[in-house]
C-alpha positions as CSV (number, residue, x, y, z in Angstrom):
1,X,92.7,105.7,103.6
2,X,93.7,104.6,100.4
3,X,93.2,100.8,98.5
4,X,94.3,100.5,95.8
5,X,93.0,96.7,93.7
6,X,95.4,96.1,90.5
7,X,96.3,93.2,88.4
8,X,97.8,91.4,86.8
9,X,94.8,89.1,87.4
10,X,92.1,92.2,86.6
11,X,89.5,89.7,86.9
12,X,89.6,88.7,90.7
13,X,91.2,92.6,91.2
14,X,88.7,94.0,89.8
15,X,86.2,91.5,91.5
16,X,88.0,92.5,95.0
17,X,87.1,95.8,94.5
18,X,83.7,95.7,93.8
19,X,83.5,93.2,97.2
20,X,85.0,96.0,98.8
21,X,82.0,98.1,98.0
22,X,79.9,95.6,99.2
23,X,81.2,95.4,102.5
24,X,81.5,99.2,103.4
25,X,78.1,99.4,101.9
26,X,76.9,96.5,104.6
27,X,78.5,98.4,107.5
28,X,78.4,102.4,107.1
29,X,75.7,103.1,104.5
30,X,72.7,102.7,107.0
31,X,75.0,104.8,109.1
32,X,74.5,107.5,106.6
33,X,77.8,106.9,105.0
34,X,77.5,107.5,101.1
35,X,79.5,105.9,98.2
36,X,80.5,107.9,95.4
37,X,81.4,105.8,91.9
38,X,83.8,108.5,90.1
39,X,84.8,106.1,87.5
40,X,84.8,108.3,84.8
41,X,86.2,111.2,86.8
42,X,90.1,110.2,87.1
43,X,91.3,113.6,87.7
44,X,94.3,113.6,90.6
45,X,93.6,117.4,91.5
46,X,89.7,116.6,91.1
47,X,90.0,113.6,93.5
48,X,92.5,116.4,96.8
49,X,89.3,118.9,95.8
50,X,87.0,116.2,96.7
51,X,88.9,115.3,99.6
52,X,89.2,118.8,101.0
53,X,85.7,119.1,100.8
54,X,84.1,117.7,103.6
55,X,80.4,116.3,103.6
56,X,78.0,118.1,105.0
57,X,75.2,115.3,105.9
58,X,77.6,112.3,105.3
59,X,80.0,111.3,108.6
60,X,82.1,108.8,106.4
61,X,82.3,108.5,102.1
62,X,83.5,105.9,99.6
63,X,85.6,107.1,96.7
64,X,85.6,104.6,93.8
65,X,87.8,105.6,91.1
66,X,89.2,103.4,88.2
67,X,93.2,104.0,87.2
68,X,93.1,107.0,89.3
69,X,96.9,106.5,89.9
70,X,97.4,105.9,85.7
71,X,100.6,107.9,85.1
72,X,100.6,110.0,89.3
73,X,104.1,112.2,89.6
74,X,106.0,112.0,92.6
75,X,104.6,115.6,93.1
76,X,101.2,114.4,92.7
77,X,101.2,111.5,94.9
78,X,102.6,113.7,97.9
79,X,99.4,116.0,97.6
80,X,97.1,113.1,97.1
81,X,98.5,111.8,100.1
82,X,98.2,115.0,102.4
83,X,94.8,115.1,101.3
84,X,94.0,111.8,102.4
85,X,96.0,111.8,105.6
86,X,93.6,115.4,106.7
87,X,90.6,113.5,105.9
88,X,91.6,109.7,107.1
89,X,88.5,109.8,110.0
90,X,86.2,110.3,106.9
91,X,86.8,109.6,103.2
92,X,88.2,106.3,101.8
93,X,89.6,106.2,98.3
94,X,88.8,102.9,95.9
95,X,90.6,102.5,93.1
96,X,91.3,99.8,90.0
97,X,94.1,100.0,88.6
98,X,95.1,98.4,85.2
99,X,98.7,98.7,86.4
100,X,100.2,99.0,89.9
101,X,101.6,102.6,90.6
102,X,105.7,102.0,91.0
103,X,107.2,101.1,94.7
104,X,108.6,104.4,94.4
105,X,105.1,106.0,94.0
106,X,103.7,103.4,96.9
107,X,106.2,104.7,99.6
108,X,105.0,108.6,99.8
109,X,101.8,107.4,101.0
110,X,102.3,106.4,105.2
111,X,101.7,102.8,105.6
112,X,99.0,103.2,107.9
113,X,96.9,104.9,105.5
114,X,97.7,102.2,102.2
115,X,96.5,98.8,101.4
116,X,97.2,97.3,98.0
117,X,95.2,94.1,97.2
118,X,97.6,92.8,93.9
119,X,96.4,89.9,92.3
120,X,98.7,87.6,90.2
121,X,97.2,85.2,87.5
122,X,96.5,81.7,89.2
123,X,98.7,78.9,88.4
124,X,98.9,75.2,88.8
125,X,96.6,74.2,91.8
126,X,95.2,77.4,92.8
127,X,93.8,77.8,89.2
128,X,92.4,74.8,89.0
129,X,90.5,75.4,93.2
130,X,89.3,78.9,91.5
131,X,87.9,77.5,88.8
132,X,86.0,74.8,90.9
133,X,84.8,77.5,92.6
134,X,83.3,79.1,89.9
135,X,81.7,75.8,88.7
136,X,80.0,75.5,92.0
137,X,78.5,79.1,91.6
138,X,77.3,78.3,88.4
139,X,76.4,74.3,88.8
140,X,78.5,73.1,86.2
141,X,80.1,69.6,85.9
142,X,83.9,70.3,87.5
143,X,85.4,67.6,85.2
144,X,85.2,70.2,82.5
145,X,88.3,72.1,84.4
146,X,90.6,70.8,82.4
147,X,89.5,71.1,79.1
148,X,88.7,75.2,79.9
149,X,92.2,75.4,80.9
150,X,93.4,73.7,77.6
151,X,91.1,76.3,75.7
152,X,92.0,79.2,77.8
153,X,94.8,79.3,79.4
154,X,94.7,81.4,83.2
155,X,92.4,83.8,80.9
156,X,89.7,84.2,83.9
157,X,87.5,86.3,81.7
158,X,87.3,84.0,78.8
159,X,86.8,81.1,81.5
160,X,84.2,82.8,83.4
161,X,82.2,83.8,79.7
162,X,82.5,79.8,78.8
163,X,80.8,78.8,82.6
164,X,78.2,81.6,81.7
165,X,77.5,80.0,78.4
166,X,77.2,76.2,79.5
167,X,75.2,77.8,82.5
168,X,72.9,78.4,79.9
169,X,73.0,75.6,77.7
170,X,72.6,73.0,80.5
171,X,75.6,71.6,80.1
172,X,74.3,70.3,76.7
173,X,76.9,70.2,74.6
174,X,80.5,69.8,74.2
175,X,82.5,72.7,76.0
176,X,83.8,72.9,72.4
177,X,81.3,73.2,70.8
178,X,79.8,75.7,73.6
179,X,83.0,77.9,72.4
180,X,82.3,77.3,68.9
181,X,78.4,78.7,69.5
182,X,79.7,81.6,71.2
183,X,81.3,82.8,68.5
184,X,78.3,82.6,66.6
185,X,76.4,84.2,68.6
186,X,78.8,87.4,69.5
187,X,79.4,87.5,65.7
188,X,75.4,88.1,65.1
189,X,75.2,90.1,68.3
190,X,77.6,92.4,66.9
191,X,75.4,92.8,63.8
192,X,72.7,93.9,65.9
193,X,74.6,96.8,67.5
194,X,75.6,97.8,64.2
195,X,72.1,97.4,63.3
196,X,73.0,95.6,60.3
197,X,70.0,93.5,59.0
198,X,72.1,90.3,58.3
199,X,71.6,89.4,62.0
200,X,68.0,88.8,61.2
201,X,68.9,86.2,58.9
202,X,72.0,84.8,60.8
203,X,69.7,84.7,64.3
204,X,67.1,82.5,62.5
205,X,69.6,79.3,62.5
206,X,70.3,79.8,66.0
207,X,68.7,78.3,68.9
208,X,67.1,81.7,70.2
209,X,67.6,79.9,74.2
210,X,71.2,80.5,73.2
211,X,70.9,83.6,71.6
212,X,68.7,85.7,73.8
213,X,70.8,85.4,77.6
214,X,74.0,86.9,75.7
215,X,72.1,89.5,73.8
216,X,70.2,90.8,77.1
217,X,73.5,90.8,78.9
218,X,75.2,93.4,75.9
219,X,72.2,95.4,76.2
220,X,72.7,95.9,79.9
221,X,76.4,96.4,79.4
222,X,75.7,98.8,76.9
223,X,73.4,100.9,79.6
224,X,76.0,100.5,82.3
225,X,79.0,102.0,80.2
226,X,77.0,104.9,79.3
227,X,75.8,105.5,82.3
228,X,79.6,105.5,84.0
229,X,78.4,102.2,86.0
230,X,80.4,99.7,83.8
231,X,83.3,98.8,87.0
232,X,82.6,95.0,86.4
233,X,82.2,95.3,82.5
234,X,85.6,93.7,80.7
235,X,87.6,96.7,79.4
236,X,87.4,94.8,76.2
237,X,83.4,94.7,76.4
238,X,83.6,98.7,77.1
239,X,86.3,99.5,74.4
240,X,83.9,97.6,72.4
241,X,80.2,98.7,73.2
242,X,81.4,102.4,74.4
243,X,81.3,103.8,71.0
244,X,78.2,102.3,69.7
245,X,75.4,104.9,69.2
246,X,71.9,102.9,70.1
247,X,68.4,104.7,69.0
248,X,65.2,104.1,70.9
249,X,68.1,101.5,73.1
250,X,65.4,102.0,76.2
251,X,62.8,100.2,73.7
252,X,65.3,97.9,72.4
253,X,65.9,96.9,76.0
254,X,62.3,96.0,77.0
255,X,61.4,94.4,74.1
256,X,64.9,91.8,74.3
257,X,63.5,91.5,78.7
258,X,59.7,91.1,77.3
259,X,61.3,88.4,74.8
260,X,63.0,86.1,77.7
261,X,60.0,86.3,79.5
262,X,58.2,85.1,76.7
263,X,60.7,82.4,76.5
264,X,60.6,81.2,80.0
265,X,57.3,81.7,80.4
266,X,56.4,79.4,77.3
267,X,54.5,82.1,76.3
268,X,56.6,81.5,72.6
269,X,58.2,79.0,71.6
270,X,61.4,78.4,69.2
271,X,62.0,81.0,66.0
272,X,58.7,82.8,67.2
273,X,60.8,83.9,70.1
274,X,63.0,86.5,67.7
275,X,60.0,87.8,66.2
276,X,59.7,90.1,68.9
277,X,62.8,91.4,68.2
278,X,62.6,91.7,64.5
């Protein structure tokens, strides 16, 4: 089986996909099924050689690839799809894609064997039920739909990072001014990666409860992208944070998780909070 998740909405497409994991995960792994993340490993003759090889403890797999299809020949497609049909009982094939592989492309693959979950960006009504959706997840006051949709559009990344952030601030301040503080605070955070010592100085007029969840949350991005687990990082995040080199980033890590627990904990209070980063 193939299933293919694509855009032009790669937020909720690539959200489906990673729901998709979920839910095989809930119903075959404690069967002994296994899930394989091949993100990195978009190789069409690697993915038949994968598929020809059959597990030897595993009775069913997972295959998630991202933009496996990026670019597939006709001549390609047919072996993919040979390979798949021989191992249909077994192996399922996951994969992202930035852009949907051409009609022409879908139709070598028998129906039976292909489900494509495309997601268009929402409009009107359905984008403003998605976005109260989101503000129930994260507890936030739904008249602000409006005013995130005059700031961003039907940019579901940008609108889910401005939920995050009021998350956070407690829904303290102006959404504006939210987006405004944001900036900031990415602007010193990027400092920090490059390890340029200005963010010292530029941290120390922010409000470190601010500061910190944002900071934390690069770090773990960071770790995911090098470790080829970054499927629900924005590609922007990971063209971003992929080629940053971070020394002693395992020690940088603890110290920003010691430093929230400090934080929530009471354990330190205001600018004393950054000295355990500095």
């Amino acid at each position: 089986m193939l299933i293919i998740c694509t855009g032009p909405d790669t937020f909720q497409a690539r959200q489906k996909a990673l729901d998709l994991v979920e839910a095989y995960k809930q119903k075959h792994v404690s069967q002994g099924a296994v899930i394989e993340r091949l993100e990195s490993q978009t190789s069409l003759q690697g993915a038949v050689t994968r598929l020809s090889t059959l597990g030897l403890f595993a009775s069913k797999r997972l295959l998630k690839y991202e933009n496996l299809l990026a670019g597939i020949t006709q001549t390609q497609a047919k072996q993919l799809a040979k390979a798949i049909k021989v191992d249909e009982n077994q192996t399922v094939v996951l994969t992202y894609e930035d852009k949907s592989p051409t009609q022409k492309i879908l139709d070598l693959f028998p129906k039976e064997n292909l489900f494509v979950y495309a997601h268009e960006k929402p409009k009107g009504l359905e984008l403003n039920k998605w976005i109260a959706t989101r503000c129930k997840i994260y507890q936030v006051n739904p008249d602000l739909i409006t005013k995130l949709i005059e700031l961003h559009g039907d940019d579901l990344w940008a609108i889910e990072s401005s939920l995050q952030c009021i998350r956070v601030l407690n829904n303290a301040q102006t959404l504006e001014k939210t987006v405004e503080n944001d900036n900031q605070v990415f602007a010193i955070i990027d400092q920090f990666f490059k390890n340029n010592p200005v963010w010292k100085a530029q941290a120390a007029s922010q409000d470190p409860q601010e500061l910190l969840p944002l900071l934390l949350s690069q770090l773990l991005n960071w770790h995911k992208i090098k470790s080829d687990q970054a499927q629900d990082v924005h590609p922007f995040v990971k063209k971003k944070l992929g080629s940053i080199r971070l020394p002693k980033a395992e020690e940088i890590t603890l110290d920003a998780i010691r430093t929230m627990y400090a934080s929530r904990n009471s354990i330190s209070q205001n600018q004393e909070i950054l000295q355990f980063l500095f």
